[in-house]
N, C-alpha and C positions, 0 to 999 in steps of 0.2 A: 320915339320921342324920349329926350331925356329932362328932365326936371332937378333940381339940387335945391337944398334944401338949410337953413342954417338953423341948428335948433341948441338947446340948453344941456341936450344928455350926457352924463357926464361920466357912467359906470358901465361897464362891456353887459353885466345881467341887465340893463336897465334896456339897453341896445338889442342886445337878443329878444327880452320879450316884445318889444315896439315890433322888432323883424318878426316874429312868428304873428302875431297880429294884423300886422299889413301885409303878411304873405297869404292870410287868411282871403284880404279882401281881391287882393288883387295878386294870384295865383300864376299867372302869364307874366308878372315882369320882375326882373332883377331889382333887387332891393338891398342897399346895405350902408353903414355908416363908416364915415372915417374919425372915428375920435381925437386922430392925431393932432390933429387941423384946429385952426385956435377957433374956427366956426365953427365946429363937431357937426359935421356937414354928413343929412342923406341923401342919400343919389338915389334914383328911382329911374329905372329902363325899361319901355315897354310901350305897345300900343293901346291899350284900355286901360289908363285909369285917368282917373278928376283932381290936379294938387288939392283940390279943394276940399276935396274927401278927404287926405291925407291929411292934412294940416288940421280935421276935425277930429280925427280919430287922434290923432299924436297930443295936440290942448285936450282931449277928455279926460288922457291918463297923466295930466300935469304938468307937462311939459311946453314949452315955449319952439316955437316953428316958426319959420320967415320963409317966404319964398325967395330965391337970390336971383338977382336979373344976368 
């Protein structure tokens, strides 16, 4: 399953530590951001995890998340 993700992050440290935080939760799936991208879009691959966790854990530390259809 893959998931993508539109969110607000705007700084590569701010992206690293979002990635070591949700590498924490969810340890089985590929994880990473494309800042390029005018969405600064994260992809998430993997069989076990919930976007819905994600997007909880991403809004705790300040940030803004969208799911993208």
């Amino acid at each position: 399953m893959v998931e993508v993700f539109k969110t607000d992050v705007k700084r590569r440290s701010q992206a690293r530590s979002l990635l070591a935080l949700l590498s924490k939760h969810f340890p089985e799936s590929r994880i990473n951001f494309d800042l390029e991208d005018c969405d600064k879009i994260l992809r998430i691959q993997g069989s076990n995890f919930c976007p819905h966790k994600i997007m909880q854990i991403v809004t705790e530390k300040g940030f803004m998340i969208k799911l993208l259809d």
